[in-house]
Backbone as ProteinMPNN parsed JSONL, in Angstrom:
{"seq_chain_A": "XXXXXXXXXXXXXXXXXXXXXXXXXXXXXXXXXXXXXXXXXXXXXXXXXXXXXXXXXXXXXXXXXXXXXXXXXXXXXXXXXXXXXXXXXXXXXXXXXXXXXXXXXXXXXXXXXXXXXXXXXXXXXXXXXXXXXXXXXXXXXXXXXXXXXXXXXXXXXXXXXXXXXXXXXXXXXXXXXXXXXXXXXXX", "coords_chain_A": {"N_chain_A": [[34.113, 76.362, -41.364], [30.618, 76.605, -40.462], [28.705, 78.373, -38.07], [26.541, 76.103, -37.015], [28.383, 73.6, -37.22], [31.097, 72.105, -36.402], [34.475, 70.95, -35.395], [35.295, 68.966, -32.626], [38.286, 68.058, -30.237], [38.463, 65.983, -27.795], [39.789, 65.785, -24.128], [41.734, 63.303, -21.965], [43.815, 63.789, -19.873], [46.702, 62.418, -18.987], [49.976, 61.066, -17.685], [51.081, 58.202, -18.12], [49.053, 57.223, -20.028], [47.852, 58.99, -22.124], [44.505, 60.352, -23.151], [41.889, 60.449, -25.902], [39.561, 61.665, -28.211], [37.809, 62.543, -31.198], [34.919, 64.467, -32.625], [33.294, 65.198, -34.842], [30.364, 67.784, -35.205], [27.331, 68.392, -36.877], [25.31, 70.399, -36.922], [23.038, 69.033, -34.642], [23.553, 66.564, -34.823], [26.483, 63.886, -34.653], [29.36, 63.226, -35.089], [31.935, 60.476, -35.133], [35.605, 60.937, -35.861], [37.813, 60.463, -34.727], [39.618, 58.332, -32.797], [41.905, 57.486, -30.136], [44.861, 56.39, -28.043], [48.021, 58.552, -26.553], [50.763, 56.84, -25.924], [52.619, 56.858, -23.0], [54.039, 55.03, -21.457], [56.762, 53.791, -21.647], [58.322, 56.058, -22.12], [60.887, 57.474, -19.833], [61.849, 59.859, -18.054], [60.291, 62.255, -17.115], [59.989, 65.121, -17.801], [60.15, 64.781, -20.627], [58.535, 63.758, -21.224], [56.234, 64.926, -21.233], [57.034, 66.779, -23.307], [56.491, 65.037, -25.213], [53.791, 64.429, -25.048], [52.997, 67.212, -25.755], [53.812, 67.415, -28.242], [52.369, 65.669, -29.741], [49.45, 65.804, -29.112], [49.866, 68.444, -30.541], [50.134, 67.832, -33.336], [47.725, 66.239, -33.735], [45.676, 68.539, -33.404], [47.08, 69.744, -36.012], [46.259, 67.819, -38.113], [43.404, 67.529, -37.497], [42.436, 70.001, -37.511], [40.577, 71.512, -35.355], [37.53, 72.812, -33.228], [37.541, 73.751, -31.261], [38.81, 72.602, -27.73], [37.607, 70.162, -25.333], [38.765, 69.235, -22.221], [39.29, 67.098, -19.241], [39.263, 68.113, -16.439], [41.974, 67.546, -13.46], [40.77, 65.625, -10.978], [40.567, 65.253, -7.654], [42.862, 64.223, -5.56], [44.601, 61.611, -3.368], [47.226, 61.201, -3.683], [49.643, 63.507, -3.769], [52.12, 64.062, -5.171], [51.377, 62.232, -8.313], [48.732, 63.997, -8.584], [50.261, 66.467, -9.07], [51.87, 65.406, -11.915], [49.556, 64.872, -13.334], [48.609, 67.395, -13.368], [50.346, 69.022, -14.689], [50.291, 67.632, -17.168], [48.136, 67.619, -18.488], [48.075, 70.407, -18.459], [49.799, 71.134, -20.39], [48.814, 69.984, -22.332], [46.578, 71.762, -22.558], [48.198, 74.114, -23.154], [49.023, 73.01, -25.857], [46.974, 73.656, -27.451], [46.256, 76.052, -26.75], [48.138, 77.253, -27.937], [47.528, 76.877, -30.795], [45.096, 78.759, -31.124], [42.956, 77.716, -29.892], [40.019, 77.681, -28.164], [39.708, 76.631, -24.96], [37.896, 74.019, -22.91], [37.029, 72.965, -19.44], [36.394, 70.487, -17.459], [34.874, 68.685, -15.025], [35.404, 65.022, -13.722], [32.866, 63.997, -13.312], [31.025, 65.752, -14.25], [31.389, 64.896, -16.588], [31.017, 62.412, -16.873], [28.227, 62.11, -15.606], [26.678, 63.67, -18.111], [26.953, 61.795, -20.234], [26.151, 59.453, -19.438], [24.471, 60.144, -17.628], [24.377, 59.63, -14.883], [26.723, 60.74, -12.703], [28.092, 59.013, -11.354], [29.296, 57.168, -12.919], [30.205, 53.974, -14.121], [33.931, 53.634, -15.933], [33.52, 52.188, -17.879], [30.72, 51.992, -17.836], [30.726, 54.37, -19.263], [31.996, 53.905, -21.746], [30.677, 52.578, -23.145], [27.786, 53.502, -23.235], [28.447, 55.363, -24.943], [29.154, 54.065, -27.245], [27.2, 53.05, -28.125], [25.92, 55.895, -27.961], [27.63, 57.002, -30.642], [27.287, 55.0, -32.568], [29.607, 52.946, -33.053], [31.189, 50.49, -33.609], [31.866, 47.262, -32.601], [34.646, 45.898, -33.255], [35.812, 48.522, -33.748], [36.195, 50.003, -31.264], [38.602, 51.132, -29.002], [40.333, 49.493, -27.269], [41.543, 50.582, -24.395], [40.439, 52.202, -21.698], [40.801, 55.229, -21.664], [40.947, 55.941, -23.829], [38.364, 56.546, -24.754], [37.125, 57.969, -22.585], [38.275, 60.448, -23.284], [37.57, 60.764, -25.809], [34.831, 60.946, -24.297], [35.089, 63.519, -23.14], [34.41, 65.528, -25.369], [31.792, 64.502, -26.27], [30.691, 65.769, -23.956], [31.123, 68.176, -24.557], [29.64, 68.973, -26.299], [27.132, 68.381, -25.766], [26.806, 69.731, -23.76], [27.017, 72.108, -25.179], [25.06, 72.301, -26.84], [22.674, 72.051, -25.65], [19.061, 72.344, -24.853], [18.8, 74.563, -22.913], [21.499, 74.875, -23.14], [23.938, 78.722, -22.584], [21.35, 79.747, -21.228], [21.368, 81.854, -18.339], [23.557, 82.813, -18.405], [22.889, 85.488, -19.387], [23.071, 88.576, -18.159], [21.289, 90.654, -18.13], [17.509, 90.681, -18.98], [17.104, 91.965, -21.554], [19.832, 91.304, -22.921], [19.633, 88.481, -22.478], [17.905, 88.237, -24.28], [18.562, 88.966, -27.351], [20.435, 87.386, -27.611], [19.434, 85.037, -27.715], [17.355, 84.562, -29.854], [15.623, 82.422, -31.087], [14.003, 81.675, -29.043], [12.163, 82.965, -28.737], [8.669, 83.946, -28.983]], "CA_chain_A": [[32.899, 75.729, -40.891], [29.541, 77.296, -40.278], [28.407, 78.263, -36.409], [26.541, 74.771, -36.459], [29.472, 72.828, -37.906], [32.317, 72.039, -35.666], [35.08, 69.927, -34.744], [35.569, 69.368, -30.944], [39.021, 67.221, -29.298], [38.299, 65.471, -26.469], [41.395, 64.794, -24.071], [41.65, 62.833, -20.858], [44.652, 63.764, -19.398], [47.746, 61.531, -18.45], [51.03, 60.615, -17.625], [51.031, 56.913, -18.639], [48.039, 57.374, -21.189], [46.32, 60.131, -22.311], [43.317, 59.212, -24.136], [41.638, 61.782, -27.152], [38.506, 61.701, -28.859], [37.717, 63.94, -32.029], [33.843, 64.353, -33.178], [32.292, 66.556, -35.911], [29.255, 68.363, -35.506], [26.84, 68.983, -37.719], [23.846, 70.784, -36.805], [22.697, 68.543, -34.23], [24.332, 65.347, -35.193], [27.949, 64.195, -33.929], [30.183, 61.859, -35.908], [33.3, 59.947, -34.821], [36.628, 61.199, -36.583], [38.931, 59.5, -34.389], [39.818, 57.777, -30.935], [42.858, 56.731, -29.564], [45.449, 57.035, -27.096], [49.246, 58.252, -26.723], [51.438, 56.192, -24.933], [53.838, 57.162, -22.714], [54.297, 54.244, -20.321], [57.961, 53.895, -21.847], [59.255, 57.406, -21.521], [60.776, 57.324, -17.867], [61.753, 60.965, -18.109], [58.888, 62.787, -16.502], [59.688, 65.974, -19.044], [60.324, 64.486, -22.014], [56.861, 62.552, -21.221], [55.728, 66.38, -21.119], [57.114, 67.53, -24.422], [55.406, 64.323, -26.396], [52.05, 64.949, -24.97], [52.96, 68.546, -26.568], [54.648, 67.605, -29.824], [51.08, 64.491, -30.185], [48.329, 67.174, -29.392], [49.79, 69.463, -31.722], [50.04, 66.768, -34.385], [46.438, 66.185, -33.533], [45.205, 69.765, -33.793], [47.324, 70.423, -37.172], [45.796, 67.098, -38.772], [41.899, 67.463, -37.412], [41.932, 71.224, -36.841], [39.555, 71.07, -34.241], [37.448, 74.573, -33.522], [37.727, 73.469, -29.653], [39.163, 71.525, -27.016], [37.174, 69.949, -24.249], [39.511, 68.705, -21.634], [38.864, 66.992, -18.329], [39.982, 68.881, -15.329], [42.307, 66.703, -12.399], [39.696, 65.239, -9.581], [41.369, 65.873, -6.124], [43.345, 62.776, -5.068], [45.392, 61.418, -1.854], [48.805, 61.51, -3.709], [50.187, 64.956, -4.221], [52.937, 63.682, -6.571], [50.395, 61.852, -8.974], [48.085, 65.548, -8.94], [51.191, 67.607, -9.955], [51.857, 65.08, -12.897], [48.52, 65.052, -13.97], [48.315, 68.786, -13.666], [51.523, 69.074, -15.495], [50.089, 66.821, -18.123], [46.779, 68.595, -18.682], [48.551, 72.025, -18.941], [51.076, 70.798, -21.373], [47.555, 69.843, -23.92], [46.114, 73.048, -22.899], [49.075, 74.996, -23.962], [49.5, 72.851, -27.185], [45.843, 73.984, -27.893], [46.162, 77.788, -26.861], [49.256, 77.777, -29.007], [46.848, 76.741, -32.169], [44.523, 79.373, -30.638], [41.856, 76.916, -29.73], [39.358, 77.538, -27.179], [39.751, 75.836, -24.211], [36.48, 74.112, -21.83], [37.109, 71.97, -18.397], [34.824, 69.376, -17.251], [35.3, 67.488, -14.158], [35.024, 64.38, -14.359], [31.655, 63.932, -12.671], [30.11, 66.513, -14.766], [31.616, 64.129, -18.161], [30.187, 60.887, -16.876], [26.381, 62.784, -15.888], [26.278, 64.27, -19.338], [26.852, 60.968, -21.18], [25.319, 58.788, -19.258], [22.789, 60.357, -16.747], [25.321, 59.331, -13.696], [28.008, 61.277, -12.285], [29.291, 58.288, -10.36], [29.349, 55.454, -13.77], [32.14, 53.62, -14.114], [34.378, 53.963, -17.036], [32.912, 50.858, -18.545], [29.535, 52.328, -18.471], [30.87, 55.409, -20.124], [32.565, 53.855, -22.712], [29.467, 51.505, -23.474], [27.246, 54.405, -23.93], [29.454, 56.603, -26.306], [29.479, 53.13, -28.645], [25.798, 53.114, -28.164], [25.82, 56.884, -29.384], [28.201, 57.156, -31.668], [26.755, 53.709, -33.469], [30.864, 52.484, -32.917], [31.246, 49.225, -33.701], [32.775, 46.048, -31.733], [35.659, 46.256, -33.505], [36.339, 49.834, -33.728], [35.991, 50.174, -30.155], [39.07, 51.291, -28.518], [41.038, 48.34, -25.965], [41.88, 51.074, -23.552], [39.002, 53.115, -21.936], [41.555, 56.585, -21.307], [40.48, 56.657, -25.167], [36.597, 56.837, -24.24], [37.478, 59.181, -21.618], [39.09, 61.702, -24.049], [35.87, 61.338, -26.451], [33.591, 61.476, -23.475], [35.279, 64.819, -22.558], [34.069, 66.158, -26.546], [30.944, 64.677, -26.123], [30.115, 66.205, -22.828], [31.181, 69.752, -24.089], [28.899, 69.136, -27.687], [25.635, 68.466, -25.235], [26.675, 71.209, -22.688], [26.311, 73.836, -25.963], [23.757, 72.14, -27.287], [21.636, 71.936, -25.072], [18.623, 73.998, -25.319], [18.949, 74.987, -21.867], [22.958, 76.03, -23.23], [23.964, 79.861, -22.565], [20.765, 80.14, -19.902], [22.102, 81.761, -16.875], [24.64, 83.943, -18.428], [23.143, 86.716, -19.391], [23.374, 89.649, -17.21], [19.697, 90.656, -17.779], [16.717, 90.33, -19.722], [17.542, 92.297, -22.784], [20.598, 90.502, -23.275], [19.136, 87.089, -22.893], [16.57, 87.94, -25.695], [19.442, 89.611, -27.765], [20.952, 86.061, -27.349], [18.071, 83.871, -27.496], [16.187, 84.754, -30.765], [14.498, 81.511, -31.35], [13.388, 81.315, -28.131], [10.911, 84.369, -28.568], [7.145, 83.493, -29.599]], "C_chain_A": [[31.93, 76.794, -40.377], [29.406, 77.223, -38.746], [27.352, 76.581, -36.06], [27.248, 73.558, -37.079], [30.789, 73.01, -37.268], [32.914, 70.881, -35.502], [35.627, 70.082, -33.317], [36.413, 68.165, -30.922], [38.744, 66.951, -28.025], [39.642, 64.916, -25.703], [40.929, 64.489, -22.731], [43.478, 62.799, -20.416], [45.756, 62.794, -18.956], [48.812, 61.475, -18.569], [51.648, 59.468, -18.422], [50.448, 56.763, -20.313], [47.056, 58.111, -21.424], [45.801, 59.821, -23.767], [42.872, 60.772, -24.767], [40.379, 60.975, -27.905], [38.055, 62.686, -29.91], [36.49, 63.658, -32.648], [33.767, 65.488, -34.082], [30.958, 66.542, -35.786], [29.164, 68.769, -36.337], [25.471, 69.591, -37.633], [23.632, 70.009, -35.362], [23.26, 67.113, -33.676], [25.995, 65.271, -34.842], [27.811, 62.637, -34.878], [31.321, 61.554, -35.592], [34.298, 60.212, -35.828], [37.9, 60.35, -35.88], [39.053, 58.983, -32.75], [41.127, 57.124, -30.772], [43.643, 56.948, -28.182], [46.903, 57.354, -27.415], [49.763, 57.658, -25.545], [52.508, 56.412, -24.653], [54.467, 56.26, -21.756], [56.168, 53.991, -20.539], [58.982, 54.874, -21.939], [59.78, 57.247, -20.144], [60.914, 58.776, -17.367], [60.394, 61.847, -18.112], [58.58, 64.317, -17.629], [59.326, 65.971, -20.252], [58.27, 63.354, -21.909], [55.675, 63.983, -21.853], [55.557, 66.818, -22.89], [56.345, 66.234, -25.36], [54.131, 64.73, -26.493], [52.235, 66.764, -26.122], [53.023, 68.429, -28.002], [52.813, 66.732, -30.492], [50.093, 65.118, -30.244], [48.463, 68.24, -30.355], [49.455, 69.336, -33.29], [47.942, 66.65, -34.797], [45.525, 67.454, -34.252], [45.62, 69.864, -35.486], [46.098, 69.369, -37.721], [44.048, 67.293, -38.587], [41.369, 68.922, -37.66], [41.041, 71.246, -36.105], [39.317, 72.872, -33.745], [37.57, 74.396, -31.621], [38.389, 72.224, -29.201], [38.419, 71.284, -25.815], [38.338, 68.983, -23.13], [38.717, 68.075, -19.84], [39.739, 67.292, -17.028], [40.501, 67.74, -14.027], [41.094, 66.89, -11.446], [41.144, 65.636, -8.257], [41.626, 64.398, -5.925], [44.304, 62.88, -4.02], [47.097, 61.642, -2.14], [49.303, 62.576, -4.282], [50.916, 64.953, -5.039], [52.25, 63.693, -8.103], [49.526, 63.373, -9.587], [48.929, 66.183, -9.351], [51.551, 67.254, -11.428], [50.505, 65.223, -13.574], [48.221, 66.327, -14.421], [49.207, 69.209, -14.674], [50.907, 69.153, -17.209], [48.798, 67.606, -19.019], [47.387, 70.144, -19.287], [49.207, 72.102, -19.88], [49.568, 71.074, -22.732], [47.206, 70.961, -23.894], [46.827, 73.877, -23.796], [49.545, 74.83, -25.518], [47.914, 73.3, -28.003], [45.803, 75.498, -27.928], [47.357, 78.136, -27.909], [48.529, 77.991, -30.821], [45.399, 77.675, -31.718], [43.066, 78.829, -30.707], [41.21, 77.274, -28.345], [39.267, 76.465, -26.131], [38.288, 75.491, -23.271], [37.191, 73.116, -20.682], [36.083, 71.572, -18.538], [35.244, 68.66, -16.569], [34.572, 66.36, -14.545], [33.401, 63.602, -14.009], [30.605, 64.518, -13.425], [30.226, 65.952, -16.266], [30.75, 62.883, -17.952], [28.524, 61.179, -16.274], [26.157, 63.127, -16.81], [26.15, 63.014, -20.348], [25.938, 59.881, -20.467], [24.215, 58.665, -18.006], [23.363, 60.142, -15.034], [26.517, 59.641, -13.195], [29.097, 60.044, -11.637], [29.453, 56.671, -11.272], [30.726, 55.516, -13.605], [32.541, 54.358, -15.33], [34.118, 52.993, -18.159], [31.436, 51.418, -19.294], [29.57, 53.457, -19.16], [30.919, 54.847, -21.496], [31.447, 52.969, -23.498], [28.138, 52.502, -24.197], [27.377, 55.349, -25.198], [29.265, 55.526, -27.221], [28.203, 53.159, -28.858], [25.368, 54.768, -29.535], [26.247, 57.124, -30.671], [28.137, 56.06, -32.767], [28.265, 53.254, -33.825], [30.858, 50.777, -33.107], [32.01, 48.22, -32.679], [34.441, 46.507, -31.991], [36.655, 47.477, -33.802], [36.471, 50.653, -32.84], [37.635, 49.906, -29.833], [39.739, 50.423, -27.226], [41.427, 49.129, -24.752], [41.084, 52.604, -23.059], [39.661, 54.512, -21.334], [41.255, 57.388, -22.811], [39.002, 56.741, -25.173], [36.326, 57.691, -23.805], [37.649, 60.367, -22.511], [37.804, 61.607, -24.972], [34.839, 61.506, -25.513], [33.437, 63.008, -23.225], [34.315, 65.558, -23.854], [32.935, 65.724, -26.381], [29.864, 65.376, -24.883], [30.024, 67.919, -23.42], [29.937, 69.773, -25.517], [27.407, 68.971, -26.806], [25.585, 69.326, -24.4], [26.791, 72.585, -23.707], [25.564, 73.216, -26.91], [22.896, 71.572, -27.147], [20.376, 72.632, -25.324], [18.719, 74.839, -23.921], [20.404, 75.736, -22.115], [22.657, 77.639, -23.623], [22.414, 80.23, -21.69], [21.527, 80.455, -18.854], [23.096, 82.644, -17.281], [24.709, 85.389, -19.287], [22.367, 87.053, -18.098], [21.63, 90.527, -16.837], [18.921, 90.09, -19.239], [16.893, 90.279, -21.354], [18.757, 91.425, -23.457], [20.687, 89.06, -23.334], [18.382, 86.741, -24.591], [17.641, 88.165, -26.868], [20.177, 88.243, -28.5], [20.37, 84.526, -27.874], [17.239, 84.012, -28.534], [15.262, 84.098, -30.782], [14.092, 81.195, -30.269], [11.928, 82.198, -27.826], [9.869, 83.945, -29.565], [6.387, 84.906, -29.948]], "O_chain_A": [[32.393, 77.823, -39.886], [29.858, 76.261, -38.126], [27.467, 76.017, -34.972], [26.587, 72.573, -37.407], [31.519, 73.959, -37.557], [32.272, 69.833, -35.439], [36.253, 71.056, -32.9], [35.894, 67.144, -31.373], [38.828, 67.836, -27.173], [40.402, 64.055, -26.147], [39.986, 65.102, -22.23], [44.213, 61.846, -20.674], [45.144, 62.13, -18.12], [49.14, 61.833, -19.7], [52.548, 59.649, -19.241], [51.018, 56.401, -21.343], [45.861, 58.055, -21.134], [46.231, 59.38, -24.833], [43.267, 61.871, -24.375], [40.381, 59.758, -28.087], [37.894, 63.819, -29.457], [36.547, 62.64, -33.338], [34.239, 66.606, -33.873], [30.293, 65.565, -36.131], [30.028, 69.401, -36.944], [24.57, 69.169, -38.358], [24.374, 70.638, -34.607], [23.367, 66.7, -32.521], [26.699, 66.278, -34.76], [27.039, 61.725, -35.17], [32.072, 62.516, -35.752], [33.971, 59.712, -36.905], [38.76, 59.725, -36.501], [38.467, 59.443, -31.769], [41.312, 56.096, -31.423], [43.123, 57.613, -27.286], [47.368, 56.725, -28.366], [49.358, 57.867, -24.401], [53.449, 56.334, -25.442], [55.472, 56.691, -21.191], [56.839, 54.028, -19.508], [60.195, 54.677, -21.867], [58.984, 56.849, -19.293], [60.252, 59.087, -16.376], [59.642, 62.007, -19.073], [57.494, 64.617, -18.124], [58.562, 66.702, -20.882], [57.42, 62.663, -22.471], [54.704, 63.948, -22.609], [54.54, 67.068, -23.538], [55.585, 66.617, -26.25], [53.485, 65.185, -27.437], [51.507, 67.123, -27.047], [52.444, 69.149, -28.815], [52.217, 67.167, -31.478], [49.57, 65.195, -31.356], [47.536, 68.841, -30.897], [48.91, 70.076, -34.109], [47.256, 66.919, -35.783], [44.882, 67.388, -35.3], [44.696, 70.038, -36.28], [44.98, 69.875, -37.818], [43.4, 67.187, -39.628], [40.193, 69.147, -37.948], [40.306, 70.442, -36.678], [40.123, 73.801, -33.765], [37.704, 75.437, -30.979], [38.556, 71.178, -29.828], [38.494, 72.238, -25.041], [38.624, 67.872, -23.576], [37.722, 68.636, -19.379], [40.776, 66.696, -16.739], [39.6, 67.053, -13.545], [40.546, 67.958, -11.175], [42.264, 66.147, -8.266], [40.781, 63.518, -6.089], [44.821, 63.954, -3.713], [47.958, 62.036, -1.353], [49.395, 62.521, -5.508], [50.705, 65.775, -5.931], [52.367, 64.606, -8.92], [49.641, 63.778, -10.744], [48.517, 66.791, -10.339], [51.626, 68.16, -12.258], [50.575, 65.889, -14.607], [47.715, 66.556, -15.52], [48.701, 69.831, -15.608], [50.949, 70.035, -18.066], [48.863, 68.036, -20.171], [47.111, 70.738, -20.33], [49.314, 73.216, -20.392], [49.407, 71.929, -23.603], [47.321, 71.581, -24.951], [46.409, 74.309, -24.87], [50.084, 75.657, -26.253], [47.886, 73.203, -29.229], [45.408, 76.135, -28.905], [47.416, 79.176, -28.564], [48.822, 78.804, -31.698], [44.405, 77.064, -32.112], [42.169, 79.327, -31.387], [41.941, 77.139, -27.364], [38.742, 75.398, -26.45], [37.589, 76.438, -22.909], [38.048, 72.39, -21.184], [35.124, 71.873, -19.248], [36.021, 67.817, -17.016], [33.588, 66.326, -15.284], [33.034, 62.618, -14.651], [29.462, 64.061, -13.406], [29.433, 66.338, -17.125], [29.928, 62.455, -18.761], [27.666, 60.353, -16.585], [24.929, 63.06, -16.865], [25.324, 63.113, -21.255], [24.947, 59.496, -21.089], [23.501, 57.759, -17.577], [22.674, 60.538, -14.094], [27.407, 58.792, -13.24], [30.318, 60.066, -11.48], [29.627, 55.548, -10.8], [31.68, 56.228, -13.292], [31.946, 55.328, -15.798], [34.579, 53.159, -19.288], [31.058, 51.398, -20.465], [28.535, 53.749, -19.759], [30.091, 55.173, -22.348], [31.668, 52.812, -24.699], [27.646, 52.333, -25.313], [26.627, 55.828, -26.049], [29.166, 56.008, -28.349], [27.952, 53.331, -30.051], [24.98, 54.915, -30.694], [25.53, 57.39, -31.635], [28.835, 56.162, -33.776], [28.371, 53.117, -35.044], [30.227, 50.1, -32.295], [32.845, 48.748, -31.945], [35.195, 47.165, -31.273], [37.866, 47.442, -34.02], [36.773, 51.825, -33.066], [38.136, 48.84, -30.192], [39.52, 50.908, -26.116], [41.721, 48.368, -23.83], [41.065, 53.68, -23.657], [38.988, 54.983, -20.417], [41.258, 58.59, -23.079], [38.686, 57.326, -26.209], [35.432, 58.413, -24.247], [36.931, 61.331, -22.243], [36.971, 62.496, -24.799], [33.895, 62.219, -25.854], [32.4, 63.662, -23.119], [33.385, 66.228, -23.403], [32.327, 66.779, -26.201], [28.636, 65.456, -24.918], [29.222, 68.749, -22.992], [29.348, 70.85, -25.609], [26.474, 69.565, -27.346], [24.5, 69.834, -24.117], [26.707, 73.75, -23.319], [25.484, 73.827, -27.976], [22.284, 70.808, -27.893], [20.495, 73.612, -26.058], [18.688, 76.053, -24.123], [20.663, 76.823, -21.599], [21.798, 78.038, -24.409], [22.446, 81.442, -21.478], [22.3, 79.635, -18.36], [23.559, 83.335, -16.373], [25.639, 86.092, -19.684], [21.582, 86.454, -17.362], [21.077, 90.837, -15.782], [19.373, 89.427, -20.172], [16.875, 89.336, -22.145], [18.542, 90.888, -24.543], [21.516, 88.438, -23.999], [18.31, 85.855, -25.443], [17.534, 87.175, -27.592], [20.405, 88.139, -29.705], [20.807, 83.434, -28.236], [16.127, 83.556, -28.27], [14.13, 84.548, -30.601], [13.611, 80.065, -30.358], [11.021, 82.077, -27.002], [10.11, 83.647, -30.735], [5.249, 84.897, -30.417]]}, "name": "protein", "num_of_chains": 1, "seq": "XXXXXXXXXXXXXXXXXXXXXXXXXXXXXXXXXXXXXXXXXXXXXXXXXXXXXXXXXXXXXXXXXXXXXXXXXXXXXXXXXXXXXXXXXXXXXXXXXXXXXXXXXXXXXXXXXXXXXXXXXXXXXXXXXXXXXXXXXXXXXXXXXXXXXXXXXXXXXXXXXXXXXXXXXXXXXXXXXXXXXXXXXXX"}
C-alpha cells in the first residue's frame, strides 16, 4: 500500500469482550472492513482468557494485515483487580501486534470519544451512532454490542489524529524541520 493507503485495527480492550474495528484508508476516505467482538465471558481461566485475546488478534492481523494498531489505553478506575486485567488484556493485543511488527498508537478514551464525536464525555451510544453515521453502516450491519464500536472508534480516532491537517504540528524540533516535513504547506 501507498503512504495514503492504509489499513488501521481498532481494539478496545477486555477481559469479558474485547471489541475490534478494521478500516481502510484511502487518501482521505475510510471504509469499513470489519467489526466485531471476541468473547471471552466463558473462559474462567484468567490466562487462558490471555492467550485467546493473543491467538484472535493475531488471526486478525494475519487475515486483514493491518499497517497499524490503534488501541485504547486503560482509564484509571476504583478496582485495582479489574485495572490489572484490563492492563493484562491490552498488553497481550499489543504484543500480538508488535510480534507482526505493527506500529502501535494509545488513545485514552476521552481523546477517542472527542475525535469522533466532538465530546470527550459521549456516551458509548453516542459514539457508536456517529461511526454508523460516518461510516454510512447500516441498521443491520450495526454491531449488538457497543465494545465493537469502541474498537472501531479507537481506528477511527487514530485515521483523523494523522489526518488531520493540523497532524505532525508540534513535533518538529525547529523550523527547518517542520518545512522539511510540511511541503505542501509552503506557498
Amino acid at each position: 500500500m501507498s503512504a495514503n493507503e492504509r489499513i488501521i485495527l481498532g481494539i478496545d480492550p477486555g477481559t469479558t469482550i474485547l471489541g475490534y474495528g478494521i478500516i481502510e484508508v484511502k487518501g482521505k476516505q475510510m471504509k469499513l472492513l470489519a467489526i466485531g467482538v471476541i468473547r471471552l465471558e466463558k473462559i474462567e481461566d484468567h490466562h487462558l482468557k490471555l492467550q485467546k485475546i493473543f491467538e484472535r488478534c493475531i488471526e486478525l492481523i494475519d487475515g486483514f494485515h493491518p499497517d497499524e494498531l490503534a488501541i485504547e489505553a486503560p482509564f484509571f478506575g476504583k478496582n485495582v483487580q479489574s485495572m490489572l486485567k484490563l492492563g493484562r488484556a491490552q498488553g497481550v493485543a499489543i504484543a500480538a501486534a508488535l510480534s507482526r511488527q505493527l506500529p502501535v498508537v494509545e488513545y485514552a478514551p476521552r481523546k477517542i470519544k472527542q475525535s469522533i464525536t466532538g465530546n470527550g464525555a459521549a456516551s458509548k451510544e453516542q459514539v457508536a451512532a456517529m461511526l454508523q453515521q460516518i461510516l454510512k453502516i447500516s441498521d443491520d450491519n450495526m454491531p449488538d454490542k457497543l465494545d465493537a464500536t469502541d474498537g472501531l472508534a479507537a481506528a477511527v480516532c487514530h485515521f483523523y489524529q494523522t489526518n488531520s491537517p493540523l497532524a505532525g504540528v508540534g513535533k518538529a524540533k525547529d523550523w527547518s524541520s517542520f518545512l522539511k516535513n510540511n511541503p505542501d504547506r509552503i506557498r
